[in-house]
C-alpha positions in Angstrom: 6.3 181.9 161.6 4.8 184.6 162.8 6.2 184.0 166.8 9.5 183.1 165.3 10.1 186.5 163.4 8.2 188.5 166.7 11.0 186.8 168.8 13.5 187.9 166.6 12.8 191.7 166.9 14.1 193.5 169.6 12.0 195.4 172.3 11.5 199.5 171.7 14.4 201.3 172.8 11.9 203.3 175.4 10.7 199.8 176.7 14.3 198.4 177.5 15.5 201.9 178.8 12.4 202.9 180.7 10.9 199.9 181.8 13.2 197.5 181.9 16.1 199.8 183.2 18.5 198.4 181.1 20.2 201.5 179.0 22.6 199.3 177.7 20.4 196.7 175.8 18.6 199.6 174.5 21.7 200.9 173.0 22.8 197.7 171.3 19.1 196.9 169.9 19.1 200.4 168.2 23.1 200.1 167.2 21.6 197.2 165.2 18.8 198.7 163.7 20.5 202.0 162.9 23.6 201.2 162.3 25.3 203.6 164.0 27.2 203.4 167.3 25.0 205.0 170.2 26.6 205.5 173.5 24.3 204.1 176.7 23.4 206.8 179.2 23.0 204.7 182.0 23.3 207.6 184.5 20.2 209.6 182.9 17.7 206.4 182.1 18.3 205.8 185.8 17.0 209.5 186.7 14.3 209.6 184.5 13.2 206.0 185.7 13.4 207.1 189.4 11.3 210.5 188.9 7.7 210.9 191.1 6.6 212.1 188.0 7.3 209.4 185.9 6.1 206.4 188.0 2.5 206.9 188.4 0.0 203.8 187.8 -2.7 203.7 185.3 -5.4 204.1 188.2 -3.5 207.0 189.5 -4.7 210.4 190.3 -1.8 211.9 188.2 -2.5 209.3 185.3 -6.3 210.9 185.0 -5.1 214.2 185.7 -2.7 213.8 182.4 -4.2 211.4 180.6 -7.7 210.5 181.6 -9.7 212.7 179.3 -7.2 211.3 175.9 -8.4 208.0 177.8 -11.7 209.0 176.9 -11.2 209.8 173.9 -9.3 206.8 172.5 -11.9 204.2 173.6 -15.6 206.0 173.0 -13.9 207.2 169.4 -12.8 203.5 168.6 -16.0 202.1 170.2 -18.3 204.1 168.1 -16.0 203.9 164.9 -16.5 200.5 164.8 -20.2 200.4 165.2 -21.1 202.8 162.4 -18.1 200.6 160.2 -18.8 196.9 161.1 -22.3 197.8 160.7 -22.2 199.1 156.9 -19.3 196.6 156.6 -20.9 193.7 157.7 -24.4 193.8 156.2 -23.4 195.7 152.9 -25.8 193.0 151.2 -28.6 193.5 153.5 -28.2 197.2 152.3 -27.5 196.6 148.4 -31.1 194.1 148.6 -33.4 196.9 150.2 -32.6 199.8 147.6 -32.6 197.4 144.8 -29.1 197.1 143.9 -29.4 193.3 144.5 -32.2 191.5 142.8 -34.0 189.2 145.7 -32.7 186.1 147.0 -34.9 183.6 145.3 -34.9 184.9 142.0 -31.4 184.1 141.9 -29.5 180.3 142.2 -26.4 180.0 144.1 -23.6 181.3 142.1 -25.5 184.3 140.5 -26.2 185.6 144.0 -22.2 185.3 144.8 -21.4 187.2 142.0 -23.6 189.2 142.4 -22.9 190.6 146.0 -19.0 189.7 144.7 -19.4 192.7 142.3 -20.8 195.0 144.4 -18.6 194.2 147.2 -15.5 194.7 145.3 -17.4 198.0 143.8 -17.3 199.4 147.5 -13.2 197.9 148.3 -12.1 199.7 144.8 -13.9 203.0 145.0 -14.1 203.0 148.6 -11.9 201.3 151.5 -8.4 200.5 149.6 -7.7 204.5 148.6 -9.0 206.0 151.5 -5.9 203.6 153.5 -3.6 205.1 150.7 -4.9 208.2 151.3 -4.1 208.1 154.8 -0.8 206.7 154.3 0.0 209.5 152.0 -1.3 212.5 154.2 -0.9 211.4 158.0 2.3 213.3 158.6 1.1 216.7 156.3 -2.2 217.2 158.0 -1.7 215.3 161.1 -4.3 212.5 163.2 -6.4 214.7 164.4 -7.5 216.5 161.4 -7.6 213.3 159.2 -9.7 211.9 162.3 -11.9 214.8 162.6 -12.6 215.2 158.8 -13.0 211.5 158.5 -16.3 211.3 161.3 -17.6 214.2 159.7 -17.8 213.1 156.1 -18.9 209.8 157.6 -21.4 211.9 159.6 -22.9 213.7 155.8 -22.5 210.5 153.5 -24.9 208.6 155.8 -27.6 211.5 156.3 -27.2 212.1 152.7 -28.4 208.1 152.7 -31.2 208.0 155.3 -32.8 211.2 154.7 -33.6 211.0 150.8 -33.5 207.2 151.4 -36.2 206.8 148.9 -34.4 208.9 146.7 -31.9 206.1 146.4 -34.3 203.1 145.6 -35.7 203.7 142.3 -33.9 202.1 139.7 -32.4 205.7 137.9 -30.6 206.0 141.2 -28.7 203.2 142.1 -25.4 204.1 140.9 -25.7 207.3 142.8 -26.0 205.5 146.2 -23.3 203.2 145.4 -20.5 205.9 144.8 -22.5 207.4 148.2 -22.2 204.8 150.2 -18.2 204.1 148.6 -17.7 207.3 150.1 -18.4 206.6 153.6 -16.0 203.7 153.4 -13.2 206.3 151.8 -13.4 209.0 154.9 -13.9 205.6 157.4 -10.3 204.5 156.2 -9.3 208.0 155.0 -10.3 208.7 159.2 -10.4 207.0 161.7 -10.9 203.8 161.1 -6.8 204.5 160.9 -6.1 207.0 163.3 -7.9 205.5 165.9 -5.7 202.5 165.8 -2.3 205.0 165.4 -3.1 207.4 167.9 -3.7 205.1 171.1 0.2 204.1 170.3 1.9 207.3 170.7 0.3 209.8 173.3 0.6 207.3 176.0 3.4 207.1 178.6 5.8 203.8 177.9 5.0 201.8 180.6 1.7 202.0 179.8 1.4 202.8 176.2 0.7 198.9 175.5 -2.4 198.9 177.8 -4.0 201.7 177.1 -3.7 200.9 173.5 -5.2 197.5 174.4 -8.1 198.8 176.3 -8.8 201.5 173.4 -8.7 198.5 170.8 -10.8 195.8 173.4 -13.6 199.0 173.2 -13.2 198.9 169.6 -14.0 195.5 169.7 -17.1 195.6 171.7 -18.3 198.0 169.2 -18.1 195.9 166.0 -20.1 193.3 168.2 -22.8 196.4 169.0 -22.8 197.1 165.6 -23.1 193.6 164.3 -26.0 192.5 166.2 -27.7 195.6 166.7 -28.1 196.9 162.9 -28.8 192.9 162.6 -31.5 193.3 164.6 -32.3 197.7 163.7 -32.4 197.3 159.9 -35.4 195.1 160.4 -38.9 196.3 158.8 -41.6 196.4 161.0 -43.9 194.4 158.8 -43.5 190.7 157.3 -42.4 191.8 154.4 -39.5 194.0 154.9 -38.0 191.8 157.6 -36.2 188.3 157.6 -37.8 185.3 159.2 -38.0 185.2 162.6 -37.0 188.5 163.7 -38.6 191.1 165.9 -39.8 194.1 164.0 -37.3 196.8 164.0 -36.7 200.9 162.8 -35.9 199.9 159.4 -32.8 200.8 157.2 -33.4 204.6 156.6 -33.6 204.8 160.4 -30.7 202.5 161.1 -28.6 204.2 158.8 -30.0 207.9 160.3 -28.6 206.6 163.7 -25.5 205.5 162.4 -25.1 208.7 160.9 -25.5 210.3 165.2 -23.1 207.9 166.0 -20.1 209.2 163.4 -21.1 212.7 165.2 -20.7 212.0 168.7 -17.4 210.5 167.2 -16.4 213.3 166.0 -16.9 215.2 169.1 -15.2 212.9 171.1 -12.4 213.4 168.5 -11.9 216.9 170.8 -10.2 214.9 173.3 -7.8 213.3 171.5 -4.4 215.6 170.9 -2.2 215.8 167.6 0.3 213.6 168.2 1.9 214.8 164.7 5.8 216.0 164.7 5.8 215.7 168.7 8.1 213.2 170.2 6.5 210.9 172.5 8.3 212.3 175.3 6.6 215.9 174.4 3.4 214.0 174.3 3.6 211.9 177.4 5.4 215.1 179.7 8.5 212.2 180.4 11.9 213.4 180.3 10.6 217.1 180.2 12.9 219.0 182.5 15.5 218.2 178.9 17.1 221.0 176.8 15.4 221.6 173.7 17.5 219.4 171.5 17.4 222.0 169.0 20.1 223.7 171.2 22.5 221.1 171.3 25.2 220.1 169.6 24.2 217.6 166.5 26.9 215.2 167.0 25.5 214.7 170.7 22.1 214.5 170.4 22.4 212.1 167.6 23.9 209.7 169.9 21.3 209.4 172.7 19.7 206.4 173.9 16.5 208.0 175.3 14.9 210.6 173.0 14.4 214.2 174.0 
């Protein structure tokens, strides 16, 4: 179903017009999906196709010059997003057993322990992940990628010192309830961050031609994060004596020094977050430098500019 319907949609009008040259198609996909009648402007596609400017490679010297550094950014931001998240994701009742939130293993059967880490789980989804991506959805065009992405690493960045550094704090009995709504708060600014941005961004500051690449190499560094942050907090959150670790592996730093490092890891995040730009209210021509010699389309007439094929 899902190949059928994909083959059913239409290519990007910037895709047909600028890749595949063919201003015409372009027209008639978006006459469809508007529908309204847009003239083809064959004669311009054509000169913005054939421009120097506009035909450098991904390994070009003009493709680092313009892009290199928002390279940067997309894949280390991704990479290191997904290490701090997959890592609190993925062993959430690893963390709920060591402060206490969980009782142990054996001194429940089966289908306690499921409910158990069920409850907690969906604790964390309710309070935590599902309004931070309605959150998102709500804000992203007010205050823009950048800031929700910023804000979103730094908040990540507090919520887990605020964990590791009293992490004793949070294993007495009295305070459980206060590290749950803690750690739900990481999850909020993750999704509430960049844990969508990161995946938005990589899709609109990129050039056409290349947009689907770079987006794929920004999510394949993404990827090879989770796995970082699936084996090594598997591995980190490991006590260094018998008792606080599982059977049969190495001692490691422990949770309050796992979740220390993840908090450096949302912090270098949020650095590299400097080299990403807002991509908010700028069309992706503006963002890319394609098709820049235009008018402001401010200046023209309304009845023209609503007709074009390729966007100012």
């Amino acid at each position: 179903m899902t190949y059928y319907w994909r083959m059913k949609m239409p290519e990007t009008a910037r895709y047909t017009a600028l890749v595949a040259k063919n201003a015409k198609q372009a027209a008639t996909d978006m006459s469809k999906v508007l529908n309204v009648d847009l003239e083809a402007e064959e004669e311009k596609v054509k000169r913005i196709a054939q421009e120097r400017s506009n035909n450098f490679g991904l390994f070009s010297r003009e493709f680092a010059r313009r892009h290199g550094l928002h390279l940067v950014g997309t894949t280390t931001t991704w990479f290191l997003l997904d290490i701090a998240f997959y890592s609190a994701n993925l062993f959430q009742k690893d963390i709920f057993s060591k402060v206490g939130w969980l009782p142990k293993a054996e001194t429940m059967n089966a289908n306690h322990e499921v409910f158990r880490i069920a409850k907690a789980q969906t604790f964390i989804a309710l309070c935590g992940t599902v309004p931070g991506y309605w959150f998102t959805v709500a804000f992203i065009d007010h205050i823009g990628r950048f800031v929700i992405q910023l804000m979103g690493f730094f908040f990540m960045t507090v919520f887990m010192f605020a964990l590791a550094i009293p992490y004793h704090h949070w294993t007495l009995k009295p305070n459980h309830i206060g590290f749950m709504i803690m750690y739900s708060l990481t999850f909020f600014f993750a999704n509430f961050g960049p844990n969508a941005t990161t995946f938005i961004v990589p899709a609109e500051i990129f050039p056409a031609r290349l947009r689907s690449t770079c987006h794929g190499i920004s999510a394949a560094c993404g990827k090879a994060g989770a796995i970082v942050g699936a084996f090594g907090f598997l591995y980190a959150a490991q006590g260094k004596t018998l008792v606080d670790r599982d059977a049969g592996y190495p001692p490691g730093i422990g949770v309050k020094n796992s979740l220390i490092m993840l908090g450096v890891i949302n912090f270098i995040g949020m650095l590299f977050t400097l080299l990403v730009p807002e991509s908010n209210g700028k069309s992706l021509e503006e963002l890319t430098g394609e098709n820049g010699d235009e008018p402001d389309q401010a200046q023209q007439p309304q009845e023209v500019s609503a007709a074009r094929t390729v966007p100012e």
